[in-house]
C-alpha positions in Angstrom: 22.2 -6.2 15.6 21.3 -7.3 12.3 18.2 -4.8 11.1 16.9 -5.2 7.7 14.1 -2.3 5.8 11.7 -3.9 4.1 10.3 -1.2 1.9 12.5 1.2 1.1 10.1 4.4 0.3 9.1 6.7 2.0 8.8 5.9 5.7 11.4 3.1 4.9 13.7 5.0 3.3 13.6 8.0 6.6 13.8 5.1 9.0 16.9 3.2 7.0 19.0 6.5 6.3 18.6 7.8 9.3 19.8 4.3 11.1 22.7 4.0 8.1 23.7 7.4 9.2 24.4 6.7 12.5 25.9 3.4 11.9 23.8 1.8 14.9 23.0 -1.7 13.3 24.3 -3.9 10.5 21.4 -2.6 8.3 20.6 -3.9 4.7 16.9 -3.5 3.0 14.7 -5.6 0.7 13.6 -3.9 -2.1 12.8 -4.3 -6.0 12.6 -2.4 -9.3 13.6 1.4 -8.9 14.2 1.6 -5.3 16.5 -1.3 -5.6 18.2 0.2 -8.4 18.8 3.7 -6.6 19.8 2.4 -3.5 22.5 0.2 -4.8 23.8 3.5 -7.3 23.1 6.3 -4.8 23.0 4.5 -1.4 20.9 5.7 1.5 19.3 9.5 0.7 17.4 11.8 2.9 16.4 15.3 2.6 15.8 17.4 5.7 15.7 21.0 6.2 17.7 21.7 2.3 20.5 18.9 3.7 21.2 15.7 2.6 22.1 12.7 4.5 23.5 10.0 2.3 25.1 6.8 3.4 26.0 3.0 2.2 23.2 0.7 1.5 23.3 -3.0 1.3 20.0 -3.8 -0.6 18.9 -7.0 -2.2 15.3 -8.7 -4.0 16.4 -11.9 -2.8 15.8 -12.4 0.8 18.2 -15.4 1.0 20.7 -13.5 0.1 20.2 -11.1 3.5 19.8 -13.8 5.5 18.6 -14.1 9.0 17.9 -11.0 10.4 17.1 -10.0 14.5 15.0 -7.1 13.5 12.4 -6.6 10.4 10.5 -3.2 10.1 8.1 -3.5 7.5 7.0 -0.4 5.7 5.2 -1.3 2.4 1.5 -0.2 1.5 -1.0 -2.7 3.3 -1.8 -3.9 -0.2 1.4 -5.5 -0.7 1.8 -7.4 2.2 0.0 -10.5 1.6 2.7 -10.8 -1.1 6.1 -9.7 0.6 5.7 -11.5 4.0 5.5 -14.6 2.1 8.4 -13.8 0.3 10.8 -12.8 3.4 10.5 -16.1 5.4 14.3 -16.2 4.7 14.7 -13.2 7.2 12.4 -14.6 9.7 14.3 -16.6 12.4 12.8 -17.6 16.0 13.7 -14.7 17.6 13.7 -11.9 14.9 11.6 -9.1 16.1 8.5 -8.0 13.4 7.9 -4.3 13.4 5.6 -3.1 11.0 5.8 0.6 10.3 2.9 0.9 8.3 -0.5 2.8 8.2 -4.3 1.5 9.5 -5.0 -1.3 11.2 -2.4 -4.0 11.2 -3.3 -7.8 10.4 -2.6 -8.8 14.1 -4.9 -6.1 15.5 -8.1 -8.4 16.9 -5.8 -10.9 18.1 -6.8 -11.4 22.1 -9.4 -9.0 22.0 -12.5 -11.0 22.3 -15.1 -8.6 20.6 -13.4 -8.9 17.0 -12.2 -12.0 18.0 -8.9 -13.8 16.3 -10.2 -14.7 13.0 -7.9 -12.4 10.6 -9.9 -9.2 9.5 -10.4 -10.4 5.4 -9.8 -6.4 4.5 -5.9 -7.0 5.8 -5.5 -10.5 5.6 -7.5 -12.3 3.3 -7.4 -16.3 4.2 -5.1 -15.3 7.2 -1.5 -15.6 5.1 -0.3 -12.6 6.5 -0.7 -14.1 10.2 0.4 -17.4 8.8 3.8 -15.8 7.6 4.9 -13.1 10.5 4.1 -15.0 13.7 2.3 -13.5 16.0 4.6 -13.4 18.9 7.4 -11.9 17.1 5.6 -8.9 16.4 5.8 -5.2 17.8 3.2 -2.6 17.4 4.4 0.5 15.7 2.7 4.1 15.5 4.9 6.6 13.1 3.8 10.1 12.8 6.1 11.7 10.4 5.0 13.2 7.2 7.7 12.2 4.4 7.6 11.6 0.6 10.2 10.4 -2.4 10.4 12.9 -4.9 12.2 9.8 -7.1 12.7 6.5 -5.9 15.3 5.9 -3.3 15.4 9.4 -2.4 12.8 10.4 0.9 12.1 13.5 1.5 11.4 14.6 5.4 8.5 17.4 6.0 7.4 16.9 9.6 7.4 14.8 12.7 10.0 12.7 14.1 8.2 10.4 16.5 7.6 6.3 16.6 5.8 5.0 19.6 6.3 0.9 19.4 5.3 -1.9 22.0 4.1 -5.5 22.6 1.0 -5.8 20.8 -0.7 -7.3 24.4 0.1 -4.3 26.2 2.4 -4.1 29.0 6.6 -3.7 28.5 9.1 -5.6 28.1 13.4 -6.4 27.1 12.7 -6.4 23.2 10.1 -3.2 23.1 12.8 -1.4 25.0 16.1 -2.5 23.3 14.6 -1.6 20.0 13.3 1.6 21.4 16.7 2.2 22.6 18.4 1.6 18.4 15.6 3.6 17.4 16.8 6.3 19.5 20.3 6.0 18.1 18.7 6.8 14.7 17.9 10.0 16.1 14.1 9.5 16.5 11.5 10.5 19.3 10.9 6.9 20.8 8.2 5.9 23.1 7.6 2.7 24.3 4.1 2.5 25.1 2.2 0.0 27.3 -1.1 0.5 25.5 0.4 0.8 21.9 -3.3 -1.0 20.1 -4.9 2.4 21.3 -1.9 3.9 20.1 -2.9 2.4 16.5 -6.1 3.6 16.8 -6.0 7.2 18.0 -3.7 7.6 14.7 -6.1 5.7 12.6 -9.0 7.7 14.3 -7.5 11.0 12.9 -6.4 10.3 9.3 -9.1 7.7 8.4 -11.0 10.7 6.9 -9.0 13.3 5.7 -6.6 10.3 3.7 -9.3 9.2 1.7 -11.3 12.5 1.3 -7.8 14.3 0.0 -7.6 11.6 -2.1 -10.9 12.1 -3.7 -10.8 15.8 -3.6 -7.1 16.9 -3.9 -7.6 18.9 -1.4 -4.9 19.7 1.2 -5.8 19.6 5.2 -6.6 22.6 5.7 -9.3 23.2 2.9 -11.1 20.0 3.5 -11.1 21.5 7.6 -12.4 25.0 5.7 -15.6 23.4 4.1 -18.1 23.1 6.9 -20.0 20.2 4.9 -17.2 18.0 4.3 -16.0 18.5 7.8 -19.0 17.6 9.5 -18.7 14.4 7.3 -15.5 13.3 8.6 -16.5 14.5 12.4 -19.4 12.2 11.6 -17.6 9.1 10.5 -14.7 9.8 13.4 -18.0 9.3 15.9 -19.0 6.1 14.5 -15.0 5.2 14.7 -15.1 6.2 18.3 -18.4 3.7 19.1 -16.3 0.9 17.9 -13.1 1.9 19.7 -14.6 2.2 23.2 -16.2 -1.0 22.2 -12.7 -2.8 21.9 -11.0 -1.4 24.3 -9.2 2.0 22.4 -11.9 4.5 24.0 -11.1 8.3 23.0 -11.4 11.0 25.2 -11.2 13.7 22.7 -14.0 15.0 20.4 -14.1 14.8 16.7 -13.7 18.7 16.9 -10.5 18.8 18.9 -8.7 17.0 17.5 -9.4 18.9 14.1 -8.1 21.6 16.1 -4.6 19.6 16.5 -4.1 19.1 12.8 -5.4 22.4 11.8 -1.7 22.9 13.2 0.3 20.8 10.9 -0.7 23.7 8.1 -1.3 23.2 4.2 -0.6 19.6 3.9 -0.9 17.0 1.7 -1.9 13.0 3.0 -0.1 10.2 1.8 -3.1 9.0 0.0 -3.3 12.2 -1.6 0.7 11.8 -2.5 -0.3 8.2 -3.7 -3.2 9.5 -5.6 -1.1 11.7 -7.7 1.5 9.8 -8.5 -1.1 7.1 -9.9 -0.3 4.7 -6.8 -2.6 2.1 -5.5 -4.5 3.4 -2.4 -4.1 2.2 0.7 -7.7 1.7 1.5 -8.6 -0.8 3.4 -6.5 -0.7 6.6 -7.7 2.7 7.1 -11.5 2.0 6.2 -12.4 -1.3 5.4 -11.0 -2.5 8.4 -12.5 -0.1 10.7 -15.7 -0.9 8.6 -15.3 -4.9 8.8 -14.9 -4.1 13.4 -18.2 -2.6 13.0 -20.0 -5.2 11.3 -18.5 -7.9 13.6 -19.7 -5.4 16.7 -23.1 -4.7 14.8 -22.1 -1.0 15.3 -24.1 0.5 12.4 -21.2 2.6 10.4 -23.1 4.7 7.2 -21.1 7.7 7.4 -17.7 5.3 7.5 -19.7 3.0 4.5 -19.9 6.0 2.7 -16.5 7.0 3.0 -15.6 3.6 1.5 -18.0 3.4 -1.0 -17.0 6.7 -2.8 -13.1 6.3 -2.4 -13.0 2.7 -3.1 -15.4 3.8 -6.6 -13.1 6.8 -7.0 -10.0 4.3 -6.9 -11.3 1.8 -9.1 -12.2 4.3 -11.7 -8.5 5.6 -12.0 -7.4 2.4 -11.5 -5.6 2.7 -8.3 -7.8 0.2 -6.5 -8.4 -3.3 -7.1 -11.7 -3.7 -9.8 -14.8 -5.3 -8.4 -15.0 -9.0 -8.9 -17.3 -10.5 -11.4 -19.4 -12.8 -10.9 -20.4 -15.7 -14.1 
């Protein structure tokens, strides 16, 4: 099977070594700039526990050059996208699978459920050119909760977490969920092949819509933003407004804001990829975790002010350090 990364950081990166390592697909990866440039000196690199896990990389900025692929997993900041899937039609043949291993809501999410309904959400997919790029029926829905990080390019660093839950973005199973579930494996990850995987998407999202963009503005790790009653309360706020719109569509959570701070008062000290992005003077990956969420309410008319608020200060904080696009002018 033909498998190429596109995106070789820091979910990328643990994916492709892990699946180099075992040598359970003819894997290559699209990448660009420094990433290209390490993986074709150093190869595939992974640090886990104080080992490394190296292997061969095949890695290439010119999709042509890769060629037709069976399976793409996708794992570039949602900000990027627009760009890249337009420039990997050369991978893209009629029965290549689309598995995008990325954060938030993906570009694909209100298709077939009639309350968003299937115009593309304009905070993933401006003008629909995602959609028009990746077809629809060649995608798989993909959850990953890991917590990695590249201490230099091309090199990923593993902290926690070793699970990715995929499936058929209309619910139900079927032949392709489970033979790619059944590669993943061979990578060494916790696979699960869900039946439900949009509520899959959105109990994630439900949990680190807050405490990403709040880390971010605070550099505050987990546990202290969890500490401060205030700022708590603010993000067990905005998860309740989140949890309106997801039993509105179909993702209904049975937890409360407060348990579920419970669960990743577990996980310790750490830091959120935002924050990670944040400090490293990366562009924030904003709007699938809170535009989006914001843009399902306003098509619900689900009244959103503490998730508004959220947006409003991170997006300001963002554009300020530059790490978020600037506000359009108007002549």
């Amino acid at each position: 099977m033909k498998v190429c990364i596109i995106g070789a950081g820091a979910i990328g990166g643990f994916i492709g070594t892990r699946l180099a390592a075992a040598q359970a697909c003819d894997l290559s990866a699209y990448a660009r700039g420094a990433t290209l440039a390490a993986l074709r000196k150093h190869g595939w690199r992974l640090e886990q526990g104080g080992v490394l896990t190296s292997a061969p990389a095949r890695a290439s900025d010119n999709a042509t050059e890769l060629g037709l692929q069976d399976v793409l997993i996708i794992a570039v900041k949602g900000q990027a996208l627009a760009a890249v899937a337009q420039q990997i039609a050369p991978l893209i043949g009629p029965e290549t699978i689309i598995l995008p291993a990325m954060n938030g809501v993906p570009w694909w999410f209100g298709r077939g459920v009639a309350a968003i309904g299937d115009e593309p959400l304009a905070s993933v997919d401006a003008g629909g050119v995602i959609a028009a790029a990746l077809p629809y029926g060649q995608v798989l829905g993909c959850v990953v909760h890991a917590s990695t990080s590249t201490p230099e390019p091309g090199l990923v660093a593993h902290n926690m977490g070793n699970r990715l839950i995929i499936g058929e973005p209309a619910g139900g199973d079927s032949a392709r969920a489970q033979q790619l579930g059944a590669l993943l494996r061979a990578g060494g990850f916790d696979v699960t092949v869900s039946a439900d995987v949009r509520y899959d998407i959105w109990y994630k999202l439900w949990g680190n819509m807050t405490l990403n963009p709040v880390s971010a503005i605070t550099g505050a790790t987990a546990d202290r933003i969890l500490d401060d009653e205030l700022v708590a309360e603010f993000c067990r706020a905005a998860m309740r407004e989140a949890a309106v719109i997801g039993e509105r569509i179909g993702c209904g959570i049975a937890e409360t804001p407060e348990q579920r701070h419970l669960v990743t008062r577990k996980l310790g000290a750490f830091k959120s990829s935002m924050l990670q992005d944040a400090e490293a003077g990366r562009m924030l990956e904003l709007d699938a975790l809170v535009a989006a969420v914001r843009e399902i309410g306003l098509r619900l008319q689900v009244a959103t002010p503490n998730i508004d608020a959220l947006l409003g200060l991170t997006r300001l904080f963002g554009q300020v350090r530059r790490l978020y696009p600037q506000p359009s002018v108007n002549p």
